[in-house]
Residue frames as qw, qx, qy, qz and C-alpha x, y, z in Angstrom:
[[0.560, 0.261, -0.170, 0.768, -23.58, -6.43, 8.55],
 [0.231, -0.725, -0.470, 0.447, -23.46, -3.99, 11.34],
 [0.191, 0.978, 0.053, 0.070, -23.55, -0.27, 10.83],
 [0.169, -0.783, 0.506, 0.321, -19.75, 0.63, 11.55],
 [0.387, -0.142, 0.760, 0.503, -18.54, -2.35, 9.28],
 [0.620, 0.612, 0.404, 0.278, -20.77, -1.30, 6.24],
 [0.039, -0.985, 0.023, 0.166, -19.48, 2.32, 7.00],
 [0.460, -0.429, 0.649, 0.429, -15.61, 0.76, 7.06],
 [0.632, 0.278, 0.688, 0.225, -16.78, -1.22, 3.68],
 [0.325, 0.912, 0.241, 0.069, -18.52, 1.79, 2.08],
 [0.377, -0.886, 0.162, 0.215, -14.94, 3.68, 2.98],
 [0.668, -0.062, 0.700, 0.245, -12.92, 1.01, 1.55],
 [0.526, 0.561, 0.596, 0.230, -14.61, 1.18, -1.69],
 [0.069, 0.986, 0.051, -0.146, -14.73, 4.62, -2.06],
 [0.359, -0.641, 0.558, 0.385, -10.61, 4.69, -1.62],
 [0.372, -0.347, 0.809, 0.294, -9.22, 1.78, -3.45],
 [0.709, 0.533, 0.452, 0.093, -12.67, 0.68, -6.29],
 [0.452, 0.775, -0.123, -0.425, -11.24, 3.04, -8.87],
 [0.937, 0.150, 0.310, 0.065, -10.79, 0.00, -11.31],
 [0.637, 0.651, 0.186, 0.369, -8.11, 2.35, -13.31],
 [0.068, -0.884, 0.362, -0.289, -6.08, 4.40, -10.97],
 [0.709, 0.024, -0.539, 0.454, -2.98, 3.06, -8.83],
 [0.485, -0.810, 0.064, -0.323, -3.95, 4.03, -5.45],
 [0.607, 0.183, -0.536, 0.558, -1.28, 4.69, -2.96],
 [0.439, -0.838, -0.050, -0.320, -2.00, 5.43, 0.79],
 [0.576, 0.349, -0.404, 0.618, 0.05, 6.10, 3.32],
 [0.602, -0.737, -0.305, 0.032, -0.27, 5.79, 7.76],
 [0.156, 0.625, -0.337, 0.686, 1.26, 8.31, 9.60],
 [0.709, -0.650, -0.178, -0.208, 2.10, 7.95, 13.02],
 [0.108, -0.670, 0.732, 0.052, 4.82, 7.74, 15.75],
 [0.316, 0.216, -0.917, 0.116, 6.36, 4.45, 16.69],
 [0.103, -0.365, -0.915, 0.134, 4.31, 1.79, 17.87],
 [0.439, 0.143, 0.232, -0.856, 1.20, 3.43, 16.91],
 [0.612, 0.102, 0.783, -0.055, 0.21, 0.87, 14.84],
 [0.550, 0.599, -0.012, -0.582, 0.37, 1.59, 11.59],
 [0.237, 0.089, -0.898, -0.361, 1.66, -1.70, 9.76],
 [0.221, 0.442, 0.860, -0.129, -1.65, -3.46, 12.15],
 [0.477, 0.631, 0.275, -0.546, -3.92, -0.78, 10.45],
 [0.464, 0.538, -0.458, -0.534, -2.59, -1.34, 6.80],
 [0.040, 0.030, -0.993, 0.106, -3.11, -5.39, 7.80],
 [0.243, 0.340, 0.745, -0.521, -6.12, -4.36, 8.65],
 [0.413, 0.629, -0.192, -0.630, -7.23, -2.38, 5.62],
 [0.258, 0.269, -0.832, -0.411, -5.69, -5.43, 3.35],
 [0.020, 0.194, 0.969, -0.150, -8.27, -8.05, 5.03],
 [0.412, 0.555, 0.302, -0.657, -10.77, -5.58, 4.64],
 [0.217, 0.616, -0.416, -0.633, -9.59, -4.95, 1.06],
 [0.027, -0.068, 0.997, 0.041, -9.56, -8.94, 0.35],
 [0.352, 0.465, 0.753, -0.305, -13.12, -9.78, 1.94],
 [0.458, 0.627, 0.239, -0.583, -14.69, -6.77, -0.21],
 [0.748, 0.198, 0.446, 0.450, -12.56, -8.80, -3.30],
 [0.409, 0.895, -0.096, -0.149, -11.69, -5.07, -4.97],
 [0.231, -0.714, 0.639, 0.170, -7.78, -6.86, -4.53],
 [0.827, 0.415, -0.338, -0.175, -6.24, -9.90, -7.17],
 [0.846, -0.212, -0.289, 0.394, -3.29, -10.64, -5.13],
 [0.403, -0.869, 0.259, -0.122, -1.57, -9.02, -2.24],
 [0.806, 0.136, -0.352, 0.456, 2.07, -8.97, -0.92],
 [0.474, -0.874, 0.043, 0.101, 3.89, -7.47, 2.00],
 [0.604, 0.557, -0.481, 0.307, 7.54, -7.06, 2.63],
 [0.349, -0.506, 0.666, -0.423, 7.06, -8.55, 6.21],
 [0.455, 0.080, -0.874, -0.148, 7.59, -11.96, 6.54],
 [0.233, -0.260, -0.936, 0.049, 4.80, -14.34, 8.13],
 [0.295, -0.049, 0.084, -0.950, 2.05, -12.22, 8.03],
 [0.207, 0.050, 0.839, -0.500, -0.65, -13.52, 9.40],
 [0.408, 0.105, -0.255, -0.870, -4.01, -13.58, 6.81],
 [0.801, 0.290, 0.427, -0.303, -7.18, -15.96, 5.64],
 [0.534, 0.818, 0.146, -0.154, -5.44, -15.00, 2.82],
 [0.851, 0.251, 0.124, 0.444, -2.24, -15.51, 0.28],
 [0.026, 0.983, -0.177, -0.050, 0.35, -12.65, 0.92],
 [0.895, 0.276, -0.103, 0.334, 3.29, -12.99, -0.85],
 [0.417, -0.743, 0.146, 0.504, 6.69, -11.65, 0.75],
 [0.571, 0.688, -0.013, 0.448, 8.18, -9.86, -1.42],
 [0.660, -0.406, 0.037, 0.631, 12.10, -9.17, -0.15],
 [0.297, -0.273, 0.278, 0.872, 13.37, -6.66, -2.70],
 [0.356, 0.582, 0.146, -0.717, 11.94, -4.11, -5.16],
 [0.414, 0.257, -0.668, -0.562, 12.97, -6.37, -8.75],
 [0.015, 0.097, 0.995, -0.031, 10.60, -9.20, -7.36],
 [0.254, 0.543, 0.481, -0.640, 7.68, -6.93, -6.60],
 [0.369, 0.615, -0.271, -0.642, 8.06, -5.28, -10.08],
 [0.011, -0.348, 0.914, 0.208, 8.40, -8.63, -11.39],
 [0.115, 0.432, 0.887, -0.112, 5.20, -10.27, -9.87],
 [0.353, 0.609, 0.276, -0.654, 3.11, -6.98, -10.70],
 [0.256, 0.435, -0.663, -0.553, 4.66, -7.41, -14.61],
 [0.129, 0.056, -0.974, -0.180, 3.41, -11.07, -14.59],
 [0.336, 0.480, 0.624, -0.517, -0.15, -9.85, -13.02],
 [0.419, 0.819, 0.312, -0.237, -0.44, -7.87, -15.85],
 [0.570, -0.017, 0.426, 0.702, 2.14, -8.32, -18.95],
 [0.313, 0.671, 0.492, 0.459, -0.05, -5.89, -20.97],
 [0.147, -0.263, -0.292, 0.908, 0.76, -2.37, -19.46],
 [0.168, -0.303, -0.452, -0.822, -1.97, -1.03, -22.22],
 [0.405, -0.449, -0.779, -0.164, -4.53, -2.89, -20.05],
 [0.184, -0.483, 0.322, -0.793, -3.35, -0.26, -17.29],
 [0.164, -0.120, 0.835, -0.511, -4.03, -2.89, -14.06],
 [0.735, -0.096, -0.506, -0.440, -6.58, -5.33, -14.81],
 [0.804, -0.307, -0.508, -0.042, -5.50, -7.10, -12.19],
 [0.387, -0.817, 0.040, -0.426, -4.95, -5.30, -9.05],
 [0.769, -0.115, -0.468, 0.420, -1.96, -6.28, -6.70],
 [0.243, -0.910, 0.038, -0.333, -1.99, -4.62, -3.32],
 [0.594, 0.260, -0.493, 0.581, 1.57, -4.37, -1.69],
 [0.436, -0.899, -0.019, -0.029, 1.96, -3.41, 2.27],
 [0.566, 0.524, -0.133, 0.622, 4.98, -1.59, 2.40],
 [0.619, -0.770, -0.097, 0.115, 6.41, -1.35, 5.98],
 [0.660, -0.516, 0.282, 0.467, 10.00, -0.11, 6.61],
 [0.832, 0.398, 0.253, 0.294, 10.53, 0.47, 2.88],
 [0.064, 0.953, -0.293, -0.032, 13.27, 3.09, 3.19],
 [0.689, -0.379, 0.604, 0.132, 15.47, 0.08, 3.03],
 [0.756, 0.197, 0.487, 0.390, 15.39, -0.83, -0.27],
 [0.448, 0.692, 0.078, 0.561, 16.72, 2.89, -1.17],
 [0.646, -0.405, -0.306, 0.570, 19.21, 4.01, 1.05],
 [0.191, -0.945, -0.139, 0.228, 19.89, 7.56, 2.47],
 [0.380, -0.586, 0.506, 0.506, 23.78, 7.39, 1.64],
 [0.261, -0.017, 0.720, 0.643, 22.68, 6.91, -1.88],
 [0.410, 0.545, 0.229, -0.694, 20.29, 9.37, -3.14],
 [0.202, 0.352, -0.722, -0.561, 21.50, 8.60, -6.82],
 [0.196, -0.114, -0.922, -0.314, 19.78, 5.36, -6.58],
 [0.203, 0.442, 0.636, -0.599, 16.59, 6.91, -4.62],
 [0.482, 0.525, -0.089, -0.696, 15.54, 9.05, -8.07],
 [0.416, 0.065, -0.813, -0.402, 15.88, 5.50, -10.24],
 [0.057, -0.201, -0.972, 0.111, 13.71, 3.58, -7.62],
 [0.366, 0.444, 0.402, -0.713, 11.12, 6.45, -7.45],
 [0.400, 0.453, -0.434, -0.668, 11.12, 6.54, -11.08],
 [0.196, 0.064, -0.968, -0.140, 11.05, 2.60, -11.62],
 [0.187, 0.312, 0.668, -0.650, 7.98, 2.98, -8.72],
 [0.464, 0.510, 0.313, -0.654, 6.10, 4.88, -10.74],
 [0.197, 0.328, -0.842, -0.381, 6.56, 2.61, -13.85],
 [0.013, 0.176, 0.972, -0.157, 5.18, 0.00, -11.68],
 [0.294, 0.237, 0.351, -0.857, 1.72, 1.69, -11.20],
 [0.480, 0.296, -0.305, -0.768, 0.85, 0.71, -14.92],
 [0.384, 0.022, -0.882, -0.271, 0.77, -2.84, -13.72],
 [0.523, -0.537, -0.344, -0.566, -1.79, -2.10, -11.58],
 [0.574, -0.089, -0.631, 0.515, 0.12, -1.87, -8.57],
 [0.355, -0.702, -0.187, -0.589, -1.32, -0.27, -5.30],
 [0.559, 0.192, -0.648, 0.481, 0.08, 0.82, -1.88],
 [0.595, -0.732, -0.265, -0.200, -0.55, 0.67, 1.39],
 [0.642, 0.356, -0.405, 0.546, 2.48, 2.32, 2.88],
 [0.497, -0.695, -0.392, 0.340, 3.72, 3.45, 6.28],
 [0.083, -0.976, 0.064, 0.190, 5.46, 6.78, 7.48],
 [0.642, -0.390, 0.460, 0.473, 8.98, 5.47, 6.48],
 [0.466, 0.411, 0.675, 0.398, 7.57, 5.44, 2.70],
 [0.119, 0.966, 0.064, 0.219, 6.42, 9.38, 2.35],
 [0.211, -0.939, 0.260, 0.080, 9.28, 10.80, 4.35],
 [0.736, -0.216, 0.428, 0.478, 12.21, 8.33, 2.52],
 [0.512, -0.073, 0.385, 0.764, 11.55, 9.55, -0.43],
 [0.169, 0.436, 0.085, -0.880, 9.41, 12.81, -0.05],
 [0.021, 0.175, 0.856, 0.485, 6.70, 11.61, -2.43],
 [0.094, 0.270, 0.683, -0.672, 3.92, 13.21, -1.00],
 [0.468, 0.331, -0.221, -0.789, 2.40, 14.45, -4.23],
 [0.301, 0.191, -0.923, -0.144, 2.27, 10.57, -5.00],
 [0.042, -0.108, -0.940, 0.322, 0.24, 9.39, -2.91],
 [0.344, -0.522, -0.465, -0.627, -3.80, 9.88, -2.74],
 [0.397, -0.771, 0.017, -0.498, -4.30, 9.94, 0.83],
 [0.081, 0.434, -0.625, 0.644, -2.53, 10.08, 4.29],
 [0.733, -0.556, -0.385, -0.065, -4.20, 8.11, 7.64],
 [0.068, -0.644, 0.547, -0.531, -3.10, 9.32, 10.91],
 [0.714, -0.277, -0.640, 0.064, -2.74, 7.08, 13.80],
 [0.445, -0.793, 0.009, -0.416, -3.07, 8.47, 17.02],
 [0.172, -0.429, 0.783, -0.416, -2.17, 5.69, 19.51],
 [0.314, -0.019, -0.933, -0.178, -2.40, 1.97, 19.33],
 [0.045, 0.290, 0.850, -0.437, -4.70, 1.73, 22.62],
 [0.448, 0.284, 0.150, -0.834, -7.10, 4.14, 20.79],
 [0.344, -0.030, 0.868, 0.356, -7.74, 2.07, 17.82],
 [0.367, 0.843, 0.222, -0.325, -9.10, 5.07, 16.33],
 [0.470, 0.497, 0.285, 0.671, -8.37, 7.12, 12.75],
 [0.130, -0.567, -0.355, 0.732, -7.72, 10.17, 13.80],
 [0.277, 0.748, -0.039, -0.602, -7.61, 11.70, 10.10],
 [0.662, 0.362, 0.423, 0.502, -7.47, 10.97, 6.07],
 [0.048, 0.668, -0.166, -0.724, -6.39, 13.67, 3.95],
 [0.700, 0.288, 0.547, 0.358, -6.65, 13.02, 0.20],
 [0.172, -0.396, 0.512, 0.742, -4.95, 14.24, -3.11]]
């Protein structure tokens, strides 16, 4: 393994091993900076080093080595994470990692009423050992910022640099 991919690995691990927390990140950036390819990129990473049980996206045909379920709405997600792990006690034995692109859709702006049940229902989910990998649409829909453990910036797709993490 070369030096920058154990560094990426050793990064990886650091974030997302903690066998008992529901990690949630979250890529800042403008448009087309790439930040659904860098949280694609972070899930194949996240796969190879196996710290993940099963993955899902809410973009259809996502490209992987690897099984990513679409997951259209927010009572299917909470549904498959419940059925990873019926015991909440166990508190996520089995790790499902969700990329969460666009998700200001499934809690509209013109209905705030139902934004504080889906944040609340969100953080339900966590005890089934549910873990995101969200874009900019996801912190600023529904101001969650305490929520999250750390922030990635993206710069600009042609850099295919990090510019910054921030953690919580």
């Amino acid at each position: 393994m070369s030096e920058d991919k154990k560094h990426i690995s050793d990064f990886l691990k650091q974030i997302y091993n903690r066998r008992f927390q529901s990690v949630w990140t979250c890529c800042l950036g403008d448009n087309q900076s790439g930040k659904t390819d860098f949280n694609l990129y972070q899930m194949e990473w996240i796969h190879r080093l196996g710290l993940g049980d099963a993955f899902g996206a809410n973009i259809p045909n996502l490209k992987a080595d690897f099984d990513i379920d679409f997951i259209e709405d927010f009572e299917t997600l909470k549904k498959r994470c419940q059925m990873l792990n019926p015991d909440p006690e166990k508190h996520g034995i089995k790790r499902y990692f969700f990329l969460g692109d666009e998700m200001g859709d499934w809690a509209p702006r013109d209905q705030p009423w139902l934004n504080v049940k889906f944040i609340k229902e969100l953080q339900q989910v966590r005890k089934y050992g549910f873990l995101v990998l969200g874009s900019r649409g996801l912190m600023h829909e529904f101001s969650m910022r305490n929520t999250f453990t750390g922030t990635f910036r993206r710069s600009a797709r042609q850099t295919q640099r990090l510019q910054s993490i921030t953690t919580g």
